[in-house]
Each structure stands twice: as structure tokens, then as C-alpha cells.
C-alpha positions as CSV (number, residue, x, y, z in Angstrom):
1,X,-32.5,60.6,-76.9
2,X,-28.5,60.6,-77.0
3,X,-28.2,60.0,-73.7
4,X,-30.7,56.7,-73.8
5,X,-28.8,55.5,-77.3
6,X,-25.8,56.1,-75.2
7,X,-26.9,54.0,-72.2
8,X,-27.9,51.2,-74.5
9,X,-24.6,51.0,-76.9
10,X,-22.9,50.4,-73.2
11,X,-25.3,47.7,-72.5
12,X,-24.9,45.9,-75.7
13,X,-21.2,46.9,-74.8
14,X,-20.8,45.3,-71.6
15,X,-23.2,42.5,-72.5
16,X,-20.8,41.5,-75.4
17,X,-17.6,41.6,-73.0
18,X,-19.4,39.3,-70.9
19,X,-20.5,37.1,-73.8
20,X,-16.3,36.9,-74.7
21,X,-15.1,36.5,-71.4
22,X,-17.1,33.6,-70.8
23,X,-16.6,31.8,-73.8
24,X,-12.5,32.2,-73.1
25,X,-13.0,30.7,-69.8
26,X,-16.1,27.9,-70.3
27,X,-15.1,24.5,-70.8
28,X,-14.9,23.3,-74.1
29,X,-16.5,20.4,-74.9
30,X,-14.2,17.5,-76.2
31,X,-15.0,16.6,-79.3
32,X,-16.0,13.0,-79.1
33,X,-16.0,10.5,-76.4
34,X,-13.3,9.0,-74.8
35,X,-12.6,5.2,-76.3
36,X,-11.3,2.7,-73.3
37,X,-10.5,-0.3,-74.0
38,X,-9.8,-3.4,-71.3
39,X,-8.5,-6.4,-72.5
40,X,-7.0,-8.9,-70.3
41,X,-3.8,-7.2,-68.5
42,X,-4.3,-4.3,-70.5
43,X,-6.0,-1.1,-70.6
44,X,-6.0,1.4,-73.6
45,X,-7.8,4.6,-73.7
46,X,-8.1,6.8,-76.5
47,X,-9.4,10.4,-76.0
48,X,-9.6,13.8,-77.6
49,X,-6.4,15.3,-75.1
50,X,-5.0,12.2,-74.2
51,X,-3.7,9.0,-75.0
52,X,-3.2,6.1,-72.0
53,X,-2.0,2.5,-72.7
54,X,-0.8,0.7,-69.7
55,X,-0.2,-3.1,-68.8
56,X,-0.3,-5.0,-65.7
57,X,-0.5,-8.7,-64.5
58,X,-3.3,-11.2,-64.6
59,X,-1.9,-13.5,-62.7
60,X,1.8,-13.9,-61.2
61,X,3.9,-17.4,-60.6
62,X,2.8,-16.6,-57.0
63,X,-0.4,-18.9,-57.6
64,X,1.8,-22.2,-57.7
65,X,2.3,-21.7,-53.7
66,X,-0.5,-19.7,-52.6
67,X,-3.5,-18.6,-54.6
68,X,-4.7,-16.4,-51.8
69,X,-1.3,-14.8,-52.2
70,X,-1.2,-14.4,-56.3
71,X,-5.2,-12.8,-55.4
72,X,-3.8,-10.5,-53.0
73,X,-0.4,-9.8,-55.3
74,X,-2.2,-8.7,-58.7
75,X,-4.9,-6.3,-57.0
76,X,-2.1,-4.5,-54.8
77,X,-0.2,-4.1,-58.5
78,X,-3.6,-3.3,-60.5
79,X,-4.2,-0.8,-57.6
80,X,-1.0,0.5,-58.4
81,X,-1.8,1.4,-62.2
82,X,-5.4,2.6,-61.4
83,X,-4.4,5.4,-59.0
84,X,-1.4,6.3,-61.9
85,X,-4.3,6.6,-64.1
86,X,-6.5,8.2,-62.0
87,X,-3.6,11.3,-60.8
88,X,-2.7,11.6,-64.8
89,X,-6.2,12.5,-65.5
90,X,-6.8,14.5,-62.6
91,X,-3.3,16.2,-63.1
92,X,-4.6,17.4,-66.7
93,X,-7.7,18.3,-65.8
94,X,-9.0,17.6,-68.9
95,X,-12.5,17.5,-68.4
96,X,-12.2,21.3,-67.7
97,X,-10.1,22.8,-69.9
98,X,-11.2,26.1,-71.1
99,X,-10.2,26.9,-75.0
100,X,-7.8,29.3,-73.9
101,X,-6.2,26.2,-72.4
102,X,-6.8,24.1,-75.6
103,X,-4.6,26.5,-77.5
104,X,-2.0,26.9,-75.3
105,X,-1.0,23.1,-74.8
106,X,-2.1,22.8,-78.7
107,X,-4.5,20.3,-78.6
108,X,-6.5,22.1,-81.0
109,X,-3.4,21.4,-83.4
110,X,-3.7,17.8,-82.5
111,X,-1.1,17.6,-79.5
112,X,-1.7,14.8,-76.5
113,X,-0.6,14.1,-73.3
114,X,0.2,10.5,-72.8
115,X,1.0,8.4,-69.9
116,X,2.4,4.4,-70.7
117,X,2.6,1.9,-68.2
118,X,4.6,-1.1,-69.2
119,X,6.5,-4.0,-66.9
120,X,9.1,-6.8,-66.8
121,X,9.3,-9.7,-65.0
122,X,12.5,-10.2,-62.6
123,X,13.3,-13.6,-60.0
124,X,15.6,-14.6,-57.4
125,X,15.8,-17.9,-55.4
126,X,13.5,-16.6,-52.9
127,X,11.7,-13.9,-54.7
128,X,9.3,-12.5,-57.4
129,X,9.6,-9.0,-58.8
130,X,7.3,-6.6,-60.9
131,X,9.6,-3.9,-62.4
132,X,6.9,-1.1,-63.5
133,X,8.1,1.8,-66.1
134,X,6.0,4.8,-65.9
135,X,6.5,7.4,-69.1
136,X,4.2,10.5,-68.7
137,X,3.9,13.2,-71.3
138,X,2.3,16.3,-70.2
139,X,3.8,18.1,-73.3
140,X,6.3,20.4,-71.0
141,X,10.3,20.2,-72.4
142,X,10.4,16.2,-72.0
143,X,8.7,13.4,-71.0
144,X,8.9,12.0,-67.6
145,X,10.1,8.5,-66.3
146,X,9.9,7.1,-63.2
147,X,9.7,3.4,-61.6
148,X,7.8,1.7,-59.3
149,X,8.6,-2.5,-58.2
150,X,6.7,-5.0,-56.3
151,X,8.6,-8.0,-54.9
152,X,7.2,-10.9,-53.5
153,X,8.6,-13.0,-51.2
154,X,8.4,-17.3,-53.2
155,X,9.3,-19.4,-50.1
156,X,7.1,-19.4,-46.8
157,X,10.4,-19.6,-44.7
158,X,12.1,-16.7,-45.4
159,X,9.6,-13.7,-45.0
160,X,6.8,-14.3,-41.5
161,X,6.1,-17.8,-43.2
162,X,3.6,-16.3,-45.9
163,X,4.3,-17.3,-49.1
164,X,4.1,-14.9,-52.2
165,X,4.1,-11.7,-49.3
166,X,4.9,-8.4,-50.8
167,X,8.8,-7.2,-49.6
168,X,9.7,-3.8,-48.3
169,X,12.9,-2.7,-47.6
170,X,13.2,-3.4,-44.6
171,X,12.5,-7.2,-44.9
172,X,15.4,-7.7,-46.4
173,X,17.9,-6.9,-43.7
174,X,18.8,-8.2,-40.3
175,X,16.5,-6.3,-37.8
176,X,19.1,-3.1,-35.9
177,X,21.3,-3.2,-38.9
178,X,22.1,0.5,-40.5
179,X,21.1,-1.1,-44.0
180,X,20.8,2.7,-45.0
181,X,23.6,4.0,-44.3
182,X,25.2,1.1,-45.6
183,X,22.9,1.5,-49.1
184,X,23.7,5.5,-49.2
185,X,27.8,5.1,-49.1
186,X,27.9,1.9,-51.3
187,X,25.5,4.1,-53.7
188,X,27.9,7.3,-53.6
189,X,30.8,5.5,-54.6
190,X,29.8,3.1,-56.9
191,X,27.0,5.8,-59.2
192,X,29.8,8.1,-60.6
193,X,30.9,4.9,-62.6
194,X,27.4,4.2,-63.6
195,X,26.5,7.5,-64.4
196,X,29.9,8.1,-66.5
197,X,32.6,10.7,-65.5
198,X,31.1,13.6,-67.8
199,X,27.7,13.6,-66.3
200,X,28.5,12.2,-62.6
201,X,28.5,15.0,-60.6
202,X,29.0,14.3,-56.3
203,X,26.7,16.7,-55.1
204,X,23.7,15.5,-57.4
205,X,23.9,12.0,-56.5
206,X,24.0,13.3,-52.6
207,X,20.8,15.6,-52.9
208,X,21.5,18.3,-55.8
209,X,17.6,18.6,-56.6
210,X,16.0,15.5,-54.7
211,X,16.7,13.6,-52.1
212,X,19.2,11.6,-54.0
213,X,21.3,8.8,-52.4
214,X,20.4,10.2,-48.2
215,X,19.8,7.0,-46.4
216,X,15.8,7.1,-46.3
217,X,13.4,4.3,-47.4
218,X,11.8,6.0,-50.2
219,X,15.1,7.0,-52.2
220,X,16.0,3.0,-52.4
221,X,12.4,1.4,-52.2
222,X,12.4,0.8,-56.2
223,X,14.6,-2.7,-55.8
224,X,14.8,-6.4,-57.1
225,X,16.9,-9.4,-57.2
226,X,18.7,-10.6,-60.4
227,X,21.0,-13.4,-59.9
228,X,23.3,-12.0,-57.3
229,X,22.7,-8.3,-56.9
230,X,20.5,-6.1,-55.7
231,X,18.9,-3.8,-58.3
232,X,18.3,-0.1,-57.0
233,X,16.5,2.0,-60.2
234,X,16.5,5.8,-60.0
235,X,14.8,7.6,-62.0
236,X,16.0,10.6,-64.2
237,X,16.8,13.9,-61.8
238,X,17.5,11.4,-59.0
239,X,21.0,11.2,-59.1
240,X,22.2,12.7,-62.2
241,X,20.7,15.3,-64.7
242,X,17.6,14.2,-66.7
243,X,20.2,14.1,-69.9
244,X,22.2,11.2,-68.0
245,X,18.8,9.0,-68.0
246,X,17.7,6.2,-65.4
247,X,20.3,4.9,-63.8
248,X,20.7,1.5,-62.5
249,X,22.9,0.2,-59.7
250,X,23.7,-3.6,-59.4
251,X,25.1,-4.2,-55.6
252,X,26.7,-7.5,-55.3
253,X,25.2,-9.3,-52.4
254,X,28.5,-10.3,-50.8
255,X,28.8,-6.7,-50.6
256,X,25.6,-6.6,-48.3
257,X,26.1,-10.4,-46.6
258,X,26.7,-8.9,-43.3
259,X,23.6,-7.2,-42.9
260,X,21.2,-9.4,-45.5
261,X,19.0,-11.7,-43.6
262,X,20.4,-15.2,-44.4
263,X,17.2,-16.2,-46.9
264,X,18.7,-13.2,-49.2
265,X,22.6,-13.5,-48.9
């Protein structure tokens, strides 16, 4: 008779761990629904983890030379803030979080993760840029920033006679020309100004943590015109610790004329 009360306090034993254990890992249900909200060139949603307000364009200046072009310009940028929204929400995984995981990022005490999407507008003579600012707070020891442009080309002779074509790079420069190499060194030795001489440090701009100033695409790609200069933006860790902030580096185009395809000079 001990024995079998025995065997059956361990079963109610074991069947009460496995109760626990499954609770601490289950999802927990949020506590309401999320509330989206789409209003012209903006999108707001409100959930129980997670707060998400971004803005885009409707329509660009594009679509007083080529409305096929301004069609093609503002899906390419809203694609742009759909997949941001998209990897946010699949970063935080918050339709699965456990309430072990609810407690430990706080959002039982009310704590969010946020992600804001805003934009300016910036032109040249020949182009058309979209200068997106991404702030995403996943509650770790800061926020983080980072940038993201979209320049058109405004004048069918300048860029495979297509008006209101997106620009890389590339497009800007004569065809052979080491327009890295030329962007890395002009970037090395005019960022320690920028950055200011107590938080400029050589080998951070090079490639401290990322790829810094190294003459690839990706590490200049965020660029627009503004009067005459091309605008590089780096984001924070790029070329400087994340207490130095963006940085921004104006190149004059004189600086660039011997390389810049003619249209851009």
C-alpha cells in the first residue's frame, strides 16, 4: 500500500513538472490584437510588444516626366519599408514568445520594441533622392540607426535615356574609372574632421568593426546630391563608435569631376 501511494505521489510529481515546464515555455498569448493603421504614405501599428510607425511616398516629382517611372519609383521604395517591417517582426519573434521571454525583455512591465521609418526629400539638377532613416529598438543597450537612399535619375539624357530611373553607384561614374578607390582615400582623409579629433580614430574608419571606408559598393551605396556634393551617410559603428553618431560626408564634386560622368559634374 506504501509502495502504490509511493508510485502515485511521483506521478502527480512528474505530471506537475510537466505541467510547469510547459507553461514556462508555451506561447503566451498577447493580450489584445494588434491595431494597424494605413493611411496614405503612412503606416502605424500598435501591438501588445511592439510599436511601428513608418512613412513613405505616395507619389514622387518623378510623375511630371514619366508616370510609368514615378509607378515603378514608389513601389521599389514601399517594397523597401515592407521587407523592414517584415524582418523587425520576424527578428522579435513576437508571435512566439514564451513568458519566460515576456519577463526578460519586460514586456510584462510595459516595455516595447519599436522600429520608425521616416524620410526626406533631397534634388540635384539631374536627380531625385529619397533619404530613409531607420531607428530600431529591440530594447538591447541603444537603439539602432541606419540609412537607406533611393535616387532617381530626372533627365532622360543622362542615365540609358529613361527618365525617373533608380541610380546605383556605379551610374554615376565614367565606365573603367577606380571611383572606389577614389571614394575610400577621399573618405579617409576627410572623416577624422567630420567625426572630430576626440572620437576619430584611423583604424575605425578603415574597418575597426565593419567594413568601414574599403572601396566596396555597399560601404558607399547610401548617397545623394545636394547642390554640389555628393552626400555619403554612414551609419553609427561604421566609421566611428556608436557615441560619435551618423556621420555625414559632403564630397565636393570638383573633387570627383575627373571620374563623374559629365551629366553629374
Amino acid at each position: 500500500m506504501r509502495r502504490d501511494t509511493l508510485i502515485g505521489s511521483l506521478a502527480l510529481l512528474i505530471i506537475g513538472i510537466g505541467l510547469i515546464s510547459y507553461l514556462a515555455i508555451r506561447p503566451s498569448s498577447p493580450p489584445e490584437m494588434p491595431v494597424t493603421i494605413l493611411s496614405g504614405s503612412k503606416y502605424t501599428e500598435h501591438a501588445p510588444y511592439y510599436d511601428i510607425a513608418a512613412n513613405y511616398a505616395s507619389s514622387t516629382d518623378i510623375v511630371t516626366v514619366s508616370a510609368v517611372a514615378n509607378t515603378a519609383a514608389v513601389a521599389l521604395m514601399k517594397e523597401f519599408v515592407s521587407s523592414t517591417i517584415t524582418k523587425f517582426k520576424t527578428n522579435g519573434n513576437f508571435a512566439n514568445l514564451t513568458s519566460h521571454d515576456i519577463v526578460m525583455m519586460g514586456f510584462d512591465k510595459g516595455r516595447k520594441e519599436s522600429l520608425q521609418i521616416t524620410y526626406l526629400i533631397g534634388s540635384s539638377a539631374h536627380t531625385l533622392s529619397y533619404i530613409f532613416t531607420i531607428t530600431e529598438d529591440t530594447l538591447g543597450a541603444h537603439p539602432n540607426l541606419f540609412f537607406k537612399t533611393f535616387s532617381f535619375d530626372t533627365d532622360p539624357s543622362t542615365h540609358s535615356g529613361q527618365a525617373g530611373a533608380p541610380l546605383a553607384l556605379t551610374d554615376l561614374f565614367v565606365p573603367g574609372s577606380e571611383y572606389l578607390a577614389a571614394l575610400s582615400r577621399i573618405a579617409r582623409t576627410k572623416l577624422p574632421a567630420v567625426i572630430g579629433t576626440k572620437l576619430a580614430d584611423a583604424d575605425f574608419i578603415k574597418n575597426f568593426i565593419l567594413p568601414g571606408t574599403t572601396p566596396e559598393e555597399k560601404n558607399f551605396d547610401n548617397f545623394f546630391f545636394d547642390n554640389n556634393d555628393l552626400v555619403i551617410l554612414f551609419a553609427p559603428y561604421a566609421v566611428a563608435p556608436y557615441s560619435a553618431g551618423p556621420q555625414t560626408l559632403r564630397i565636393p564634386l570638383t573633387d570627383l569631376s575627373d571620374i563623374l560622368k559629365p551629366a553629374y559634374r
